[in-house]
N, C-alpha and C positions, 0 to 999 in steps of 0.2 A: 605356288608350290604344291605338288602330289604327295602324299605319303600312303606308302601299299606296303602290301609285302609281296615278296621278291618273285620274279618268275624263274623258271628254272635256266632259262638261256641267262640272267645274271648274278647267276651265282661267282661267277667266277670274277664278274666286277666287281663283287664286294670285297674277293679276295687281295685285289689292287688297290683298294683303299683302305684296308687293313695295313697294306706292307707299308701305304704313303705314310699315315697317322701312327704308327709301330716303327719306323725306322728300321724293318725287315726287308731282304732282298725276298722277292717272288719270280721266280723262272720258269713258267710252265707251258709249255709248249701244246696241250692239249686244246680243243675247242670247246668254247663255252659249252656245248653240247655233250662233249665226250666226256669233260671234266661231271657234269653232273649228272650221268649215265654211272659212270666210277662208283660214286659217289651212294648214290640208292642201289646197285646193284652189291657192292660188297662194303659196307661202310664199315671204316676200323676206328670210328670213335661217335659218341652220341652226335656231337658235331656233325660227322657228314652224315649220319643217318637221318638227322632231323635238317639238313641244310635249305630245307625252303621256309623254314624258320627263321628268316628276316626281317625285319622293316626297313626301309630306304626312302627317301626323300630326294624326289626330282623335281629340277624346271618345271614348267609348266610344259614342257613338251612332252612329261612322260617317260623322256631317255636317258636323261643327260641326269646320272646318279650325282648326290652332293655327299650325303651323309645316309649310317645304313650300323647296324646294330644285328644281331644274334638273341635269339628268346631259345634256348633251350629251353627242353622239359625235363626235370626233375622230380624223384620220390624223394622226401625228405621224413622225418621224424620226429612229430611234434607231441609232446606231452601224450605219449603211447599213442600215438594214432601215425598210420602215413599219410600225407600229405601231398598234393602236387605241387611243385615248387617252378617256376620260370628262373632260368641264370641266364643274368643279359651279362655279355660280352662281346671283344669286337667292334667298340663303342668308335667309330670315325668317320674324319668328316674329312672331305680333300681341302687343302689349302686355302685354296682360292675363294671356294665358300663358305668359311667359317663365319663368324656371327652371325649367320644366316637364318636362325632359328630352326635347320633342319634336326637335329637332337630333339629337342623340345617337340616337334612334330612327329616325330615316329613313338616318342611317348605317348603325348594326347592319342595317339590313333591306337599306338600298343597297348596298354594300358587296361582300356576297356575290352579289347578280344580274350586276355589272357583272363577277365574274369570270367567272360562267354564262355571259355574254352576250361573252365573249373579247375583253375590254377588258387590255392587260397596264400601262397606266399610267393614274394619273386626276391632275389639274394643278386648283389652285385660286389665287386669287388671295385672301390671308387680311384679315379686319380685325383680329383678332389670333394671331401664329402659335403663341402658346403653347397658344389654343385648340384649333385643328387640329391641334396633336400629340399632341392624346389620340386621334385618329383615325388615325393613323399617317401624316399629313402632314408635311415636311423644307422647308425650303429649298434651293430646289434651286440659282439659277445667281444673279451677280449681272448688275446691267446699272449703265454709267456716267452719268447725269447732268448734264449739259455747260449752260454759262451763259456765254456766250460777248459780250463788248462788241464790237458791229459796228464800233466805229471800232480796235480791234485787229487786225480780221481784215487780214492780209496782200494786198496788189493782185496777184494771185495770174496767173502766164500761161499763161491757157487761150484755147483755139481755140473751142471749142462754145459752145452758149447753152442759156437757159433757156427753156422752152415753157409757158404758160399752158395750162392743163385748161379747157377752153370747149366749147360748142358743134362747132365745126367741126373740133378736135383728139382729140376722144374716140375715133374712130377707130387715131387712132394709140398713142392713150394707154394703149388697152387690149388693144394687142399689146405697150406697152415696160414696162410696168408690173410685169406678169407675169413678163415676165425679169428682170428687177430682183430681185422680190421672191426668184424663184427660186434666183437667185444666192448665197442667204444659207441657203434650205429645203437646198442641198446641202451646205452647211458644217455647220450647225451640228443636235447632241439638241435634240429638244423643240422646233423648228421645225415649224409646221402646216402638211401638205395644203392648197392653197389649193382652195376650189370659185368655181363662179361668181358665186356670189352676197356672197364675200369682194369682188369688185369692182362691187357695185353703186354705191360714192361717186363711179366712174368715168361708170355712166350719169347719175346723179340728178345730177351735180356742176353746179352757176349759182352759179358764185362772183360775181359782179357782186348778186344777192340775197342769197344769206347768209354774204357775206363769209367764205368756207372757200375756201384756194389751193393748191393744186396745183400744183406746177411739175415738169417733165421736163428734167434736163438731158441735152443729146446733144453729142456729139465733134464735130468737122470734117465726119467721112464719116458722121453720122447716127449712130451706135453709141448708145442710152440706155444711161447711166452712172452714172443715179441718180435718185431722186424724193423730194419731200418734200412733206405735208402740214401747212400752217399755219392759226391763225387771229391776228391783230393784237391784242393787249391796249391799246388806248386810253389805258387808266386815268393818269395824270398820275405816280403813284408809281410805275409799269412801264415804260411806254410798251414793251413787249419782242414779240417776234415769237416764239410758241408754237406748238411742230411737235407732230402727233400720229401723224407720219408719219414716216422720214427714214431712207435706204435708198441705198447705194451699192454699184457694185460695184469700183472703185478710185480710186485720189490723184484721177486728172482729177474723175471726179464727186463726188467729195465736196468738191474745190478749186470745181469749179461751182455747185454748190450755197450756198458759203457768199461765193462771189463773188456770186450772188444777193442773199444775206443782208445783203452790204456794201450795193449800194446802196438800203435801207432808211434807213442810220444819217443822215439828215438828220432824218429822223423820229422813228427808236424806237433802242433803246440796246442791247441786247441781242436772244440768240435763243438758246432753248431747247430741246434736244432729248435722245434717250436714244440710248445704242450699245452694242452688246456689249459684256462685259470685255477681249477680245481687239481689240478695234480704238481704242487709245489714239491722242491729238493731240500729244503733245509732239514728234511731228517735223513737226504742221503748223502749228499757231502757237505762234513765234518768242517772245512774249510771255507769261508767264503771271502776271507781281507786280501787283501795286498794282489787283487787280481784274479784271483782263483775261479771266481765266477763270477759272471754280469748274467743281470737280468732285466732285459726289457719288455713293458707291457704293451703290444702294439693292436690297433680294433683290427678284426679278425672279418671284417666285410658291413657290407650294409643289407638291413633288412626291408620287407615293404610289403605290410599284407594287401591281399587284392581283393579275399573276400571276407569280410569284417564278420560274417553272420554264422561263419561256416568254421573260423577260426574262433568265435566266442563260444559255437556246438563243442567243440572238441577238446575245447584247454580245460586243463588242469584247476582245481578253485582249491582254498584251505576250508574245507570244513564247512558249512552250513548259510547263505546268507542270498544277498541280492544287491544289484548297483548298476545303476542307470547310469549310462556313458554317452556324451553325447560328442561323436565323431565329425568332421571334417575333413571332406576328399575331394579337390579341387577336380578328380580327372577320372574316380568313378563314383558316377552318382549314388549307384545303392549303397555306397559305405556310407553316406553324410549321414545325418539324424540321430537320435535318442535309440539306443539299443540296452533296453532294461531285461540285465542277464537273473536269471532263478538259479540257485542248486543247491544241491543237496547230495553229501559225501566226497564232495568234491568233483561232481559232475555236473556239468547244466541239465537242468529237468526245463526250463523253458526260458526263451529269448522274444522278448513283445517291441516291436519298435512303433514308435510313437512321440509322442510328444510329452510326456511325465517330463517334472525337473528334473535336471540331471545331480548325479552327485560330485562326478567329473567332465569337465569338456576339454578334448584335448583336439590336436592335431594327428592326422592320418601316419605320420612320423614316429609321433613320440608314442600312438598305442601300438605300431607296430613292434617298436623294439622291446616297451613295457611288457605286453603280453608275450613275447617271446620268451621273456624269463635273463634277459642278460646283466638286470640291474635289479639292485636294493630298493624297498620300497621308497625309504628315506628319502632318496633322489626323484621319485616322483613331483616333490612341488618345485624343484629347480629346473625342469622342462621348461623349455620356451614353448608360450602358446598354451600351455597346461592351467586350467583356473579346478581350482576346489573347490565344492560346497557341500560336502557331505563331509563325513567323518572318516579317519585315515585307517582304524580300526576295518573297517570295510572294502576301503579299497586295498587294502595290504590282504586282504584274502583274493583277490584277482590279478595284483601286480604285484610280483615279489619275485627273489632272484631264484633262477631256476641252472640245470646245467645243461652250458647252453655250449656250442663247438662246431665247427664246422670244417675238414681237412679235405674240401676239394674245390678246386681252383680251376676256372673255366674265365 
């Protein structure tokens, strides 16, 4: 077996083992060539701009593609610092050769470039997570799940309105948007860099043809306060209004938003959407028995830092102290060893790796999602793989729960 990354004539092969492992039709008439000529000359999403950003695993001839994966690059937002982040996606393998070890191989081989290439996190969205924890993938944050019956929602009293995304509003849309979105990038780990091309739904957006809505809620005095994206479920067993969008930055917008919502329920019965863990409804509807609302708490992706030395520089500490951690990384060597962190004010003033006991020794896994900030300290000794010997006092100044989110899907 080979594992490389991809040359430019096979780009378009990986796009055939996407559709085989995805159960998507692909109909493209273009030659490998031309298709990734397209592709770097005018690229309308990070995807094709960065598309020889693959890895793939062949026969031993070289040609004959098996399995093959996508490493974007991403800016992400870690404890005030940006970040370079890799989102693997596009994760398949053709039929024929599955348990072939080819995944497994484009790991081993990816894995280390992306630390070469000064990536310090890499984020996946799993199909199963027990898979990706042999590659030292965690769960990193949760998100809420919200199911909400429009004839519950409260006649709520706001001043502003909602704006239809059209033609003549995109203008405006794609200055308020932007702050919207922003508003959450400064809160919260694991929020993406947005680039321009994150709002291309803003240019191409004709909701009157393919039925996708958009709305802008704004104040009195014009302030955007919040946006959501939906599509209408028809179907006689839903009738529901499904958001794949849904972004506030406080009570008024998110009360406008769901005043929107209300006046749907002549038509459709619910509306669905996701929120951080940290932004709970029970003080916005009054209602929650007999239906009103469900709420499920579903992980929200997996995490997996890449460089252990670079993410212990820049995280977040409580207050004053020191804690030797001794990591394990099956697949890049510079994370393993004894990393005894210093700080002070809640900054590292020095990192000495060595041999010192450690106070905690964990897995490449469980410090990735730890120091992310997605969990209670408390759950630190119920890690598998996780052993104690210092004091919990100390390590709750370096693992503790932070807000942690992440709203982009690759």
């Amino acid at each position: 077996m080979i594992t490389r990354k991809i040359k430019p004539e096979e780009v378009k092969r990986t796009e055939e083992l996407f559709s085989v492992s995805f159960d998507s039709s692909y109909n493209n008439e273009e030659t490998p060539m031309e298709l990734y000529q397209k592709y770097i000359s005018a690229p309308e999403s990070r995807e094709q701009e960065h598309c020889l950003e693959r890895f793939a695993a062949f026969e031993d001839d070289d040609k004959t593609m098996m399995s093959c994966f996508i490493v974007q690059p991403f800016e992400i937002r870690f404890d005030g610092h940006k970040e370079k982040m890799t989102g693997i996606g596009g994760v398949a393998t053709l039929p024929q050769y599955r348990k072939r070890g080819g995944i497994r191989a484009c790991f081993s081989t990816s894995l280390p470039y992306m630390y070469e290439q000064g990536a310090a996190f890499s984020y996946l969205y799993p199909f199963s997570t027990s898979y990706y924890r042999k590659f030292g993938y965690e769960i990193c944050c949760k998100r809420h799940s919200y199911r909400i019956a429009l004839s519950h929602i409260p006649a709520y009293l706001i001043s502003g309105a909602c704006h239809l995304l059209e033609q003549h509003t995109k203008t405006d849309a794609m200055r308020d948007i932007p702050l919207i979105y922003r508003s959450w990038l400064e809160k919260y780990n694991m929020m993406v860099e947005d680039m321009d091309y994150d709002y291309r739904f803003i240019e191409t957006a004709n909701p009157f043809k393919d039925q996708v809505f958009t709305y802008v809620y704004r104040s009195k005095k014009g302030e955007a306060l919040g946006f959501m994206t939906f599509k209408c479920d028809i179907s006689p067993e839903h009738r529901s209004i499904e958001c794949s969008r849904f972004f506030y930055i406080n009570k008024e917008g998110l009360q406008g938003l769901l005043t929107l919502a209300k006046s749907f329920a002549a038509d459709y019965r619910h509306i669905s959407f996701s929120l951080p863990e940290d932004m709970p409804l029970e003080q916005v509807m009054p209602e929650w028995s007999m239906g009103a609302v469900s709420c499920n708490s579903i992980p929200g992706g997996m995490v997996r830092v890449i460089n252990v030395e670079k993410v212990l520089q820049d995280a977040r500490y409580i207050g004053n102290g020191e804690l030797s951690i001794e990591i394990s990384d099956p697949f890049i060597s510079q994370n393993s060893g004894v990393f005894t962190v210093t700080f002070r004010d809640g900054k590292c003033k020095e990192i000495a790796k060595g041999k010192e006991a450690p106070d905690i020794a964990l897995p490449i896994s469980a410090f990735s999602a730890l120091i992310t900030g997605g969990h209670d300290t408390n759950t630190v000794p119920l890690w598998e793989g996780v052993t104690i010997y210092g004091d919990m006092t100390d390590i709750s100044r370096v693992f503790y729960k932070k807000a942690v989110h992440i709203a982009t899907y690759f």
